[in-house]
C-alpha positions in Angstrom: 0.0 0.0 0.0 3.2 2.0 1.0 4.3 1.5 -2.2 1.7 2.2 -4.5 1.5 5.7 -2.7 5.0 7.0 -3.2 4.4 5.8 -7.0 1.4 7.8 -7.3 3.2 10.4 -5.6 5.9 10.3 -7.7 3.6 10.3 -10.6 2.1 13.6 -9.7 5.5 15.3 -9.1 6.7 14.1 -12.6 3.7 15.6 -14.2 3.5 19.0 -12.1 7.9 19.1 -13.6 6.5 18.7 -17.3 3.7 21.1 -16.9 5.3 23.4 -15.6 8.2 23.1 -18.6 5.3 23.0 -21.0 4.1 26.5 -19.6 8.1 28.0 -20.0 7.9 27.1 -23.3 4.5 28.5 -24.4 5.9 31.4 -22.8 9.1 32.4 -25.2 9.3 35.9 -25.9 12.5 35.9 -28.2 13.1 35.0 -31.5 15.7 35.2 -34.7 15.2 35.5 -37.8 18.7 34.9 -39.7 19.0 36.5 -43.6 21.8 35.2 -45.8 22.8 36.6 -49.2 26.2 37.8 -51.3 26.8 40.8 -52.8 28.5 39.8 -56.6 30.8 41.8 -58.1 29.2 44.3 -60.7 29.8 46.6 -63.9 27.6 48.6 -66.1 28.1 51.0 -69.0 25.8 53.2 -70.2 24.9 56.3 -72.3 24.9 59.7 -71.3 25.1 62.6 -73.9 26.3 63.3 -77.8 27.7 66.2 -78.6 28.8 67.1 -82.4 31.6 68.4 -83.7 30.2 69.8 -86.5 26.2 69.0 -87.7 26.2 65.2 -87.1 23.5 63.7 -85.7 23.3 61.1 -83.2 20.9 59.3 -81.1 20.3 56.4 -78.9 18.1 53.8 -78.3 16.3 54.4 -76.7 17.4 58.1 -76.4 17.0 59.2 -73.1 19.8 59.6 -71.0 21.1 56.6 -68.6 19.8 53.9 -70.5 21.5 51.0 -71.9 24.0 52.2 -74.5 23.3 51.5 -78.4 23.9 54.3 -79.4 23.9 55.7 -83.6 25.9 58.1 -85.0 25.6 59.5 -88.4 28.7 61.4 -89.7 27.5 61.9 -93.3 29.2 62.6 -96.7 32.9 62.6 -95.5 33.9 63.8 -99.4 35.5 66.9 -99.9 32.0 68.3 -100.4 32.1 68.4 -96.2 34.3 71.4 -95.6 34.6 70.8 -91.9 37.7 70.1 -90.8 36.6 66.5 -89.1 33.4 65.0 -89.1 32.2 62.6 -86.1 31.2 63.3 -82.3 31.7 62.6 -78.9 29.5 59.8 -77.4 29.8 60.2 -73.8 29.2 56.8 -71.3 28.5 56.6 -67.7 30.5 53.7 -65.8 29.3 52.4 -62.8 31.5 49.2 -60.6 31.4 48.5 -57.0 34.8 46.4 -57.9 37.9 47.1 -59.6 37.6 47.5 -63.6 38.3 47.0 -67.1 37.3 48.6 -70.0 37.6 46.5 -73.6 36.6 48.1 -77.5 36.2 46.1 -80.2 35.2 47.2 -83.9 32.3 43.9 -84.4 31.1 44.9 -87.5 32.0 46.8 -90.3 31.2 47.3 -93.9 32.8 49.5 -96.7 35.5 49.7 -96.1 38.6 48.9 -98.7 42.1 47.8 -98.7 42.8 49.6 -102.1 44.8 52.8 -102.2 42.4 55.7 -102.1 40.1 53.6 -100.1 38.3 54.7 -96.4 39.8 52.2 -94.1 39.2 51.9 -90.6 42.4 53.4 -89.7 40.6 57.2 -91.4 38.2 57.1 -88.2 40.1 58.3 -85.4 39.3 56.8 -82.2 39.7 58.1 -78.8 39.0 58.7 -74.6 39.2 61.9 -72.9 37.5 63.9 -70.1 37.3 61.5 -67.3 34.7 63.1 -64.4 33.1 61.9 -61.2 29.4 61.8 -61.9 28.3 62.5 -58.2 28.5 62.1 -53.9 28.1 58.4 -54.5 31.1 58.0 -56.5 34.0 55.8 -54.4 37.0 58.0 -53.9 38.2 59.6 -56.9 37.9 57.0 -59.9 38.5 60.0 -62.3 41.9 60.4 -61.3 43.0 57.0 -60.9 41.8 55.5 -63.8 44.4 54.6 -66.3 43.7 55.0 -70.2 45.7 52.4 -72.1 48.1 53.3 -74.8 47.5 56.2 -76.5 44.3 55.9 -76.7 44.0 58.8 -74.3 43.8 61.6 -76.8 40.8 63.6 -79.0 40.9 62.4 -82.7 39.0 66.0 -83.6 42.2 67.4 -82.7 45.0 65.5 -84.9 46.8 67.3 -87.3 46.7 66.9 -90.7 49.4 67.7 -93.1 50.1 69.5 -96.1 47.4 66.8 -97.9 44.7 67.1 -95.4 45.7 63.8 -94.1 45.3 63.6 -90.5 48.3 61.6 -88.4 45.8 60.0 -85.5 47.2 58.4 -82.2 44.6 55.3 -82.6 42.3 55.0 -84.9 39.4 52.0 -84.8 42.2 49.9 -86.9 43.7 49.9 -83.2 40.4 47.8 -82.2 39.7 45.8 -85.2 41.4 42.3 -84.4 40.2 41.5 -80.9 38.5 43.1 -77.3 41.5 45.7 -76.6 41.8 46.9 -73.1 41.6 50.7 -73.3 40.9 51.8 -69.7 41.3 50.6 -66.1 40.5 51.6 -62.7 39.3 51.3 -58.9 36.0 50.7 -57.5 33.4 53.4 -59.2 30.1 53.2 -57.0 29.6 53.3 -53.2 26.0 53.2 -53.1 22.9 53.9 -55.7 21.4 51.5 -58.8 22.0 51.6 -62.5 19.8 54.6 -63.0 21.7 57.2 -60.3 22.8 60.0 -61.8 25.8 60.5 -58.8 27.2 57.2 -58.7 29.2 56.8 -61.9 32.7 57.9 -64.2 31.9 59.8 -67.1 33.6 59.4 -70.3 33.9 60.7 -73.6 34.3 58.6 -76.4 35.4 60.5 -79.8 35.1 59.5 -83.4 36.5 61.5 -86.4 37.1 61.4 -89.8 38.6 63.9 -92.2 36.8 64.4 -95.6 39.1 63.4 -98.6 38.8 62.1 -101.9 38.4 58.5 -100.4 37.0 56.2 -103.2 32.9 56.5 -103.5 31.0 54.0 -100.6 28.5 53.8 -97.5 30.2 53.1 -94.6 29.4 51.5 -91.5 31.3 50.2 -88.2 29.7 49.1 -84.7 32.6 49.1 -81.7 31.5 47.1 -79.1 32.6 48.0 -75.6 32.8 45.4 -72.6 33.1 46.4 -68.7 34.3 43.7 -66.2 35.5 43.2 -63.1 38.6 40.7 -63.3 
């Protein structure tokens, strides 16, 4: 009898221990909530502005400013009939990183252009970079200054001399992009903060195009340089 009364006694204790654990537990007033991610490494080039040298037109598409670039430019008759001393323009490109950078130009498609003497080739379109600016309060330290243009390719085609001819000498010309992806500039991080569409988180950048009229041999003319942003 003894017996039975300190098991029913234990009995009770037991489940008095597990209802009062059960109440502790329904009780919890804290809680986590863990968020995992990554943040890749990005790069972005886009259009900004066109200015002409002359009365070229130029849009892109589409053409409002900060969006993707594809971008048209339309130098016209390039004959001696164009008195201007040059015909092209400066297409100018936002770059945006949160990484270090590399920018590649590559001339993907082309046609008219000859190999015979008197003929526009690709090395008539001078090809250059110039006028490297911070875009904005968002831009990471000073790419503008630290960024490094390859070659020679730092230099505005518009401004070559010709001589006694009217045959301009250019540093590079878009025969200096023709084979493969050529690096033409590097650089630090760009962006600290902002999206693809911030107007203060990128490094502007003038790319220039020119040709001087001559008595090149009669053709249309077209060539598409491709450019290519990474982050190695």
């Amino acid at each position: 009898m003894n017996r039975l009364v300190r098991r029913l006694a234990q009995l009770a204790f037991l489940t008095m221990i597990l209802a009062i654990a059960a109440g502790t537990a329904s009780a919890q007033s804290t809680g986590t909530v863990t968020i995992n991610g990554s943040v890749a490494k990005s790069a972005s080039i886009r259009w900004w502005s066109f200015t002409a040298l002359n009365t070229e037109t130029g849009a892109n598409a589409p053409n409002t400013q900060n969006s993707p670039l594809l971008f048209t430019l339309s130098v016209g008759d390039v004959s001696p009939a164009n008195s201007n001393n040059y015909a092209g323009g400066k297409v100018k490109v936002i770059l945006r990183t949160n990484a270090a950078y590399a920018l590649s130009a590559q001339v993907t498609a082309s046609s008219g252009f000859g190999a015979a003497s008197g003929d526009l080739t690709l090395a008539d379109v001078g090809f250059g970079l110039a006028n490297l600016a911070n875009s904005g309060a968002l831009v990471f330290g000073d790419p503008a200054t630290n960024s490094v243009i390859a070659g020679s390719f730092g230099n505005d085609p518009s401004a070559a001399a010709k001589n006694a001819d009217g045959v301009p000498t250019f540093a590079t010309s878009l025969n200096n992009v023709s084979s493969s992806a050529t690096q033409v500039l590097s650089g630090p991080r760009i962006s600290k903060g902002g999206s693809v569409s911030s107007p203060n988180n990128g490094l502007l950048l003038d790319t220039i195009y020119a040709i001087g009229p001559q008595y090149f041999t009669p053709t249309s003319f077209s060539a598409t340089v491709t450019y290519t942003i990474t982050t190695p």
